[in-house]
Steps between C-alpha positions, in 0.01 A plus 500: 500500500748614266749333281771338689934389427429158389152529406465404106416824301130485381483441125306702265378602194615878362517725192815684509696736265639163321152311443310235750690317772456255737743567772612178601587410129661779420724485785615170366787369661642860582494748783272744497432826650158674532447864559217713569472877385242726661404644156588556141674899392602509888880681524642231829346202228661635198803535635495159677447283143773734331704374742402156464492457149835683511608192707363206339815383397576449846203272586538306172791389575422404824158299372218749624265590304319829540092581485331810658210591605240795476203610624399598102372369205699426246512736229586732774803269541619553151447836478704534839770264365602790266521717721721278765739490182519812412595612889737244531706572182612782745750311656570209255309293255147329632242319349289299712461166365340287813121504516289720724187384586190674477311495807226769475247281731756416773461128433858389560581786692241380773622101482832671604394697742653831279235736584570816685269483827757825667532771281140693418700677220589191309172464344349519101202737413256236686655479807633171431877401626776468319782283599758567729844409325575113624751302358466097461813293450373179360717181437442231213319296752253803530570511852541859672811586597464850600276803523570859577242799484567849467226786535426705186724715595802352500678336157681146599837443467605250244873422621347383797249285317794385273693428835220274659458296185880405514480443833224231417660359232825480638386364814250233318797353309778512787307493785565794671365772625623932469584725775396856513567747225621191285578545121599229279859421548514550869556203708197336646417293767450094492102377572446465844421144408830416422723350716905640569579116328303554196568839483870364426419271230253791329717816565856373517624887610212574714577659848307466879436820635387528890182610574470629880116473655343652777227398696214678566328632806 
């Protein structure tokens, strides 16, 4: 069975582009997201951590902190750190600063359930899989908040990532909860758990909308 929302995220032990790690230390007391990469020198994965080290202002100052992960080893990593740098500069200054994990023997990638069991193309010269691209938003508890995965053929989008972690954090310290296609500074909706009388005394302006319900047949 795979990794669940709420499960704890399994600790372990890594080299990465910026030394050893063990995960659950160096999350700390941050958030943390985790992101698989079917393979180092790849075009979608290159242009996926340009984009993310582009944006790491916008995580830092939202608490996350970044690691990826890759079906390589770890001079491979390096060398393909350049070269995410050097595409990147394209459209603005990068330099990828969070670590990326080297994960030639699929280790992690199997305790999170990474590996690509669809696509017969998404394999290295042994016929080994690489990882599908899955995001892991972790919280300082270690606890999973969310997972999406996207085939190897598809780059994520990292506004939407950005979105769901203020939605968590947001709704963590206010108790609340987002509706669809919610960005930060949009009104929200109170916790189902609390009541019109508390909602008073918590949200002083808040407003009761009507929601009509149907049975069904």
């Amino acid at each position: 069975m795979g990794l669940r929302l709420g499960d704890i995220a399994p600790d372990f032990e890594a080299e990465t582009t910026k030394g050893p790690i063990k995960f659950h230390e160096w999350i700390g007391n941050s958030w943390a997201i985790l992101f698989s990469h079917p393979g180092d020198f790849t075009p979608v994965c290159t242009t996926e951590l340009a984009e993310v080290a582009r944006r790491a202002p916008d995580f830092e100052k939202r608490g996350v902190k970044l690691i990826g992960i890759s079906a390589n080893g770890l001079e491979d990593h390096k060398k393909w750190v350049e070269d995410i740098n050097e595409w990147g500069s394209q459209f603005g200054p990068t330099d990828v600063q969070f670590p990326i994990i080297a994960d030639a023997d699929r280790k992690i990638s199997t305790l999170y359930d990474m590996l690509d069991e669809q696509d017969p193309t998404n394999r290295d010269a042994k016929g080994l899989p690489f990882t599908i691209r899955t995001v892991f938003i972790i919280d300082p508890k270690k606890t999973i908040r969310l997972t999406i995965s996207y085939p190897a053929s598809t780059g994520r989008n990292f506004d939407e990532i950005l979105r769901v972690v203020d939605s968590l954090q947001i709704g963590d310290k206010y108790r609340v909860t987002t509706p669809v296609n919610w960005k930060k500074g949009d009104d929200v909706i109170v916790h189902p758990s609390v009541s019109n009388e508390e909602a008073k005394t918590l949200f002083p302006e808040f407003t009761i909308h009507k929601v009509w319900t149907t049975g069904m047949s």
